[in-house]
MARRO-547282 format. One record per residue (C-alpha): x, y, z; residue in three letters. Coordinates in Angstrom, 2 decimals. Example, Ala and Ser with C-alpha at 12.3 -4.5 7.8 and 13.67 -1.06 7.14 Angstrom:
MARGU         u         v         w    aa
MARGU     12.30     -4.50      7.80   ALA
MARGU     13.67     -1.06      7.14   SER
//
This chain:
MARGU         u         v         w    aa
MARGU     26.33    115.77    130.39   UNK
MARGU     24.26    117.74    132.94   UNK
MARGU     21.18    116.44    131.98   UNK
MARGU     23.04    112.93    132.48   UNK
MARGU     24.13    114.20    135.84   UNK
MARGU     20.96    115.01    137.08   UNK
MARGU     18.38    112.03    135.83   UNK
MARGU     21.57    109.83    135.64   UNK
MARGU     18.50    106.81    134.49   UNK
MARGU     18.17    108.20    131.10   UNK
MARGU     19.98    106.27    128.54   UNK
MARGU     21.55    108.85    126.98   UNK
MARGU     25.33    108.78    125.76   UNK
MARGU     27.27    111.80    124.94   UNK
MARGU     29.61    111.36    122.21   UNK
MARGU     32.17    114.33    121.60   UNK
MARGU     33.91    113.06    118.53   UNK
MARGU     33.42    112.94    114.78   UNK
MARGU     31.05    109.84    113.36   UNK
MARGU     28.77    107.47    115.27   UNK
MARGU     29.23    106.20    119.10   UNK
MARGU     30.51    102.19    118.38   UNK
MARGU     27.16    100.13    118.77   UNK
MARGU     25.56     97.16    117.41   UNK
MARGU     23.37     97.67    114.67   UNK
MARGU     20.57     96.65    116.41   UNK
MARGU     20.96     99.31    119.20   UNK
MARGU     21.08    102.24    116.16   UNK
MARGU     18.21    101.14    114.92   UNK
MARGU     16.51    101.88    118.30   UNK
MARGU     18.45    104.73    119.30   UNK
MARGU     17.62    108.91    118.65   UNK
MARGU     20.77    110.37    117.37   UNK
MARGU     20.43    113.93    118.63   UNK
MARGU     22.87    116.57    116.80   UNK
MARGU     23.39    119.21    119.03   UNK
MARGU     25.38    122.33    118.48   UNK
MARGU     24.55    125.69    118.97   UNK
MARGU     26.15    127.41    116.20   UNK
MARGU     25.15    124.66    113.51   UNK
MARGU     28.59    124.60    112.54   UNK
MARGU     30.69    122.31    114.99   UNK
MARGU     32.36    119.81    112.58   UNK
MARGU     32.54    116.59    114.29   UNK
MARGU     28.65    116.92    115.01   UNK
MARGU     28.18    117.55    111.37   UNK
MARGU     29.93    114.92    110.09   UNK
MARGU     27.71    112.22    113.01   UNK
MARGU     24.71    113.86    111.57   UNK
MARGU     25.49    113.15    108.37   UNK
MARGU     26.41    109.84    108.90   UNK
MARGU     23.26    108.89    110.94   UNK
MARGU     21.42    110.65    107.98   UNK
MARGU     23.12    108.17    105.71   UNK
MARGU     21.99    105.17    107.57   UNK
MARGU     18.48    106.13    108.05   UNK
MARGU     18.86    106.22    112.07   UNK
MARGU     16.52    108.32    113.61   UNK
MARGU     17.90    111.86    114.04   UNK
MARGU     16.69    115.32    115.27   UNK
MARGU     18.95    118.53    115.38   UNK
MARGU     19.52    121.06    117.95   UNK
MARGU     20.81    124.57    117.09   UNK
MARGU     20.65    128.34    116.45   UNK
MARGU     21.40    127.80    112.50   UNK
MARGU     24.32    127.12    110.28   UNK
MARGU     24.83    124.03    108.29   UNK
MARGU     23.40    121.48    110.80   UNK
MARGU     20.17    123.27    110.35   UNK
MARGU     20.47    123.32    106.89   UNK
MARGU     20.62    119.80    106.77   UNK
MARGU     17.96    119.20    109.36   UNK
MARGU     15.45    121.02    106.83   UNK
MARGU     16.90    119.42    103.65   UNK
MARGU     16.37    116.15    105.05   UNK
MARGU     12.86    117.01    106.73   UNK
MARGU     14.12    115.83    110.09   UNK
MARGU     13.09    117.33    113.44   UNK
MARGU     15.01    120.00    114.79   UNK
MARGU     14.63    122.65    117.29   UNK
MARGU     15.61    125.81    116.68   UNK
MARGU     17.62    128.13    119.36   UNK
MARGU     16.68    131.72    118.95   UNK
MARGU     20.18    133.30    118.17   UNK
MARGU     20.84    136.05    121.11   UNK
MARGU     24.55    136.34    120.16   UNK
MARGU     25.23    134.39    123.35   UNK
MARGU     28.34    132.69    123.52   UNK
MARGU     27.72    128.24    123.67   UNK
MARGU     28.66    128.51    127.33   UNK
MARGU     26.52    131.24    128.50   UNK
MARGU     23.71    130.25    126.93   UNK
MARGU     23.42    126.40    128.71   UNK
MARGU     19.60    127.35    130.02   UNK
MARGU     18.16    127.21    125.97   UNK
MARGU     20.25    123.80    125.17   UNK
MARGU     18.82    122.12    128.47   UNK
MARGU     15.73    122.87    127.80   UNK
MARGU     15.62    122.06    123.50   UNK
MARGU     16.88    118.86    124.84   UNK
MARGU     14.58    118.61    127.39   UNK
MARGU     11.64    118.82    124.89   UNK
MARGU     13.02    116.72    122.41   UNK
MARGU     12.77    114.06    125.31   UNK
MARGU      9.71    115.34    125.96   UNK
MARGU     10.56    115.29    129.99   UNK
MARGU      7.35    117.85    131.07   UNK
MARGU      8.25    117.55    134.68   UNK
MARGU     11.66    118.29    133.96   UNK
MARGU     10.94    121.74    132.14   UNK
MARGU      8.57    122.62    134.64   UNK
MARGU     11.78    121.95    137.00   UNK
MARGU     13.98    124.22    135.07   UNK
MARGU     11.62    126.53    134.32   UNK
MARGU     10.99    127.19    138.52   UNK
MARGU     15.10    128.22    138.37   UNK
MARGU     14.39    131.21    136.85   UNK
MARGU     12.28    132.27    139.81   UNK
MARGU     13.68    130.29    142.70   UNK
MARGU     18.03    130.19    142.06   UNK
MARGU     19.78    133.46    143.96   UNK
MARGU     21.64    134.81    141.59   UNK
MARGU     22.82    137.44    144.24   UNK
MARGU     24.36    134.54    146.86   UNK
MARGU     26.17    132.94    143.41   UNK
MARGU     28.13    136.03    142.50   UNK
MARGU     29.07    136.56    145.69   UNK
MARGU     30.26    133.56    146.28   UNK
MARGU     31.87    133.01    142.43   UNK
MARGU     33.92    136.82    143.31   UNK
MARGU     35.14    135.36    146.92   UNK
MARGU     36.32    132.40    144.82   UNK
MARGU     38.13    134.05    142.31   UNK
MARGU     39.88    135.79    144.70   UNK
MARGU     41.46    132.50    145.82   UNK
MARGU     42.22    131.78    142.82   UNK
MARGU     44.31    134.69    142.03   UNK
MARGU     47.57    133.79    140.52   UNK
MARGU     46.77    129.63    141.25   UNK
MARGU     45.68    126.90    138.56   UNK
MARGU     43.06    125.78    139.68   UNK
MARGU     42.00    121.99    140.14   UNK
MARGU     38.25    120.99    140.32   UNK
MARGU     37.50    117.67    141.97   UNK
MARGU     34.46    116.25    142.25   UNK
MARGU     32.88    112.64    142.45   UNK
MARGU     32.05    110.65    139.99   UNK
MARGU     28.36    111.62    139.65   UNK
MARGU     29.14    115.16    140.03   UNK
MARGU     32.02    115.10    137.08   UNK
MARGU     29.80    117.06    134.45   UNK
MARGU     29.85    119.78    136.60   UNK
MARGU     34.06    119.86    137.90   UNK
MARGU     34.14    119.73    133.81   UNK
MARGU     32.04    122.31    133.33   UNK
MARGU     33.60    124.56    136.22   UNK
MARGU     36.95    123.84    134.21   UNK
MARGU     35.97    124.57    130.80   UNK
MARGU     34.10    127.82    132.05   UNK
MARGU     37.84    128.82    133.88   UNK
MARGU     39.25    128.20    130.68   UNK
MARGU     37.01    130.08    128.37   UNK
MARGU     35.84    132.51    130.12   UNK
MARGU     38.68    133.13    132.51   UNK
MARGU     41.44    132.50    129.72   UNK
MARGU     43.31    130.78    132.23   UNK
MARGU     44.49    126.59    132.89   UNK
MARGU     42.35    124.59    134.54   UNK
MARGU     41.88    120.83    135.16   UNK
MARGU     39.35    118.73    136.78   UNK
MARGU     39.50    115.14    138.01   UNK
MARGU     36.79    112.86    140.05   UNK
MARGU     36.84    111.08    143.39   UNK
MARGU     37.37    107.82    143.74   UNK
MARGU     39.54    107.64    140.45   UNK
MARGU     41.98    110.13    141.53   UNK
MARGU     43.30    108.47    144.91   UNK
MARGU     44.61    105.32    142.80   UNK
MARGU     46.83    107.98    140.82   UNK
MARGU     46.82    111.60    140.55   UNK
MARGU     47.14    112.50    143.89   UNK
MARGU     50.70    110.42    144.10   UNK
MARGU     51.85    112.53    141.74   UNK
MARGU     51.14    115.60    144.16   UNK
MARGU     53.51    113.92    147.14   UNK
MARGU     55.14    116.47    146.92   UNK
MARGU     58.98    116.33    147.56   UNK
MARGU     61.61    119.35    148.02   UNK
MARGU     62.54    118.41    143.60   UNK
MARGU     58.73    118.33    142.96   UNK
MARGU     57.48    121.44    144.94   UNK
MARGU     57.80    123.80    142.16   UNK
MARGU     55.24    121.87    140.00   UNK
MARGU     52.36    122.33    141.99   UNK
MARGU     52.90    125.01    144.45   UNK
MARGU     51.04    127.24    142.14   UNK
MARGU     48.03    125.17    142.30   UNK
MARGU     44.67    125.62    144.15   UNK
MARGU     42.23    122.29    144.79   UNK
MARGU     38.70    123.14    144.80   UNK
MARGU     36.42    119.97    146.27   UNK
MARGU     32.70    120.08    145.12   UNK
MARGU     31.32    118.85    148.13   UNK
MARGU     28.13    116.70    148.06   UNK
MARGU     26.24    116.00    150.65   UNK
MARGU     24.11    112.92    148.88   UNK
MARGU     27.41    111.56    147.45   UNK
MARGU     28.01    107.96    149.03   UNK
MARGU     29.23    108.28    152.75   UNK
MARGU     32.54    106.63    151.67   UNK
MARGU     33.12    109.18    148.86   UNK
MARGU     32.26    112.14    151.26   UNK
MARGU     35.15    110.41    153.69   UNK
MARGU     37.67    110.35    150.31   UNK
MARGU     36.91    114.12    149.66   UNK
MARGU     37.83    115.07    154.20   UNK
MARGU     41.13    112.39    154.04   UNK
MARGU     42.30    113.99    150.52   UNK
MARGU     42.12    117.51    151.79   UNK
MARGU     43.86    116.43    155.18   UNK
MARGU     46.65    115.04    152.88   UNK
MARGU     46.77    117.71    150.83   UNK
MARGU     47.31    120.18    153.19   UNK
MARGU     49.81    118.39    155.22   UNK
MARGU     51.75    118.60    151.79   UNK
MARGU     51.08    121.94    151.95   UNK
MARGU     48.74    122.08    148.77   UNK
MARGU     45.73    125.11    148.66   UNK
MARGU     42.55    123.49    149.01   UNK
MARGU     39.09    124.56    148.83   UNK
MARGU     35.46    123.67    149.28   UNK
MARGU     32.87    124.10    147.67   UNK
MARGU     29.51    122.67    148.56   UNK
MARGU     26.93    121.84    145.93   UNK
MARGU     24.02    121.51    148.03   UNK
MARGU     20.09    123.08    147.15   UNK
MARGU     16.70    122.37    147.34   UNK
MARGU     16.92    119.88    144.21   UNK
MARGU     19.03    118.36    142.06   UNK
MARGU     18.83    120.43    139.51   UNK
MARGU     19.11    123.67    142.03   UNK
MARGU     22.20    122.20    142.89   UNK
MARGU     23.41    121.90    139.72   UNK
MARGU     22.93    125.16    138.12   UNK
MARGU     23.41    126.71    141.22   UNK
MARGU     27.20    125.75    141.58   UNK
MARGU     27.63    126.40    137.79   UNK
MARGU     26.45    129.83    137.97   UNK
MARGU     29.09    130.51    140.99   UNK
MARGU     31.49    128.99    138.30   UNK
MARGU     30.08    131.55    135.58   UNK
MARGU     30.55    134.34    138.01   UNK
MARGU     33.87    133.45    139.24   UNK
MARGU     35.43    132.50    135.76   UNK
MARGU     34.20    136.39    134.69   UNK
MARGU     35.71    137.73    137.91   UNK
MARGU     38.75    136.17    137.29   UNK
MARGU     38.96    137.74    133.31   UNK
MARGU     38.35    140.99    134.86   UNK
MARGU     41.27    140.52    137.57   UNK
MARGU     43.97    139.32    134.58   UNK
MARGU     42.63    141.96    131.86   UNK
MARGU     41.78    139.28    129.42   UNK
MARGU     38.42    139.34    127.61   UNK
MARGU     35.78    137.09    129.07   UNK
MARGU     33.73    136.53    125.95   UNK
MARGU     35.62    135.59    123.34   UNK
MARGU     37.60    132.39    122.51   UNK
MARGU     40.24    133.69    119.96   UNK
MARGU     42.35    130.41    119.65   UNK
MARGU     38.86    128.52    119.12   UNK
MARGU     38.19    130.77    116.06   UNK
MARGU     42.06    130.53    114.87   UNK
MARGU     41.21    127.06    114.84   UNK
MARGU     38.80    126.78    113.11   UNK
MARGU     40.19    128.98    110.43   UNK
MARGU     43.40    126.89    110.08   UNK
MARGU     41.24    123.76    109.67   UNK
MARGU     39.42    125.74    106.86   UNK
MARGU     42.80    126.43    105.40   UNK
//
């Protein structure tokens, strides 16, 4: 999804769900099935790989081990291999980016992410992902964003919810003024619903003009309803900057937010008593 977001002309289609994306045959036969999960374990991307496998579609595997590497070397198929740092999936995003960078075999693009390392402030982003968290205190918190920019309101969410053990939604601009924001009108019967709610608005300045309008008339609404809202600008010296940039903030203000409710930040305990149960 981020590497989507950022070269948005790649045909590439993410598929989050057990089998094969719907295509005609003629497209599989032309298309790279890329297996990506960084334990080697995630069922629904074994069970695609498999399938792929079966049909003699191209495929290559990304992960640290586990079963979906297993099968990459049974099967002689390419596969890079994430060294295994104990990282949890989310924290370690800068290894998948760039495995899948390779596999593409995007130079200029690694040489891109590669320059984060020395040019991203990590300082500025903790700052700002602490100040943020303290807004957030006691809210839910809402991530809007526009279209373009929805891998990253996603990714602020699922970092909230993972890390911060708290819920979190996300939504995208234009979508959301033809129907989630009329169910925030709020009325003296509705106020309790979603007066514990804070909107965050990933500003962009390169998002069309008339989007950048939606996000100003939105928050004017909002706060006439008296709703929390917050911005957010994702704004850097490159795409990519950008990118990162505003997920690390989201990285540091997920963590400060675990620290503030006494949960643990690493760990995903219901994940794992998943996973178990569907074991069972």
């Amino acid at each position: 999804d981020i590497v989507h977001a950022w070269k948005p002309a790649i045909p590439l289609t993410v598929h989050h769900d057990y089998g094969l994306p719907v295509m005609p045959e003629s497209d599989c036969q032309e298309t790279l099935f890329i297996a990506s999960s960084y334990s080697g374990n995630t069922e629904e991307v074994l069970d695609g790989c498999k399938k792929a496998l079966q049909k003699r579609y191209g495929a290559v595997v990304i992960a640290t081990g586990g079963a979906l590497l297993t099968l990459a070397k049974e099967h002689r198929v390419p596969y890079v291999q994430l060294p295994d740092t104990g990282l949890q999936p989310r924290c370690a995003l800068g290894f998948s980016l760039m495995a899948l960078l390779a596999l593409l075999q995007d130079r200029s693009g690694i040489r891109e992410a590669r320059d984060l390392a020395r040019t991203m402030r990590t300082d500025v982003c903790k700052k700002s992902g602490k100040e943020l968290a303290k807004m957030f205190a006691n809210r839910v918190p809402v991530i809007y964003a526009s279209e373009r920019n929805s891998a990253i309101a996603y990714n602020w969410k699922l970092k909230l919810n993972e890390t911060g053990k708290i819920p979190a939604f996300c939504n995208t601009i234009p979508e959301l003024n033809h129907n989630e924001m009329t169910g925030l009108d709020v009325a003296p019967t509705t106020k309790k619903l979603s007066e514990r709610m804070t909107f965050l608005l990933l500003t962009d300045k390169t998002d069309h003009p008339r989007i950048q309008r939606r996000m100003r008339v939105l928050d004017s609404l909002y706060r006439k309803r008296g709703l929390q809202t917050l911005r957010y600008p994702i704004a850097s010296t490159s795409r990519l900057h950008a990118i990162m940039d505003s997920l690390l903030t989201a990285d540091w203000c997920s963590f400060a937010l675990a620290q503030r409710y006494g949960v643990e930040a690493e760990l995903v305990p219901m994940v794992e008593e998943l996973k178990r149960r569907l074991r069972a």
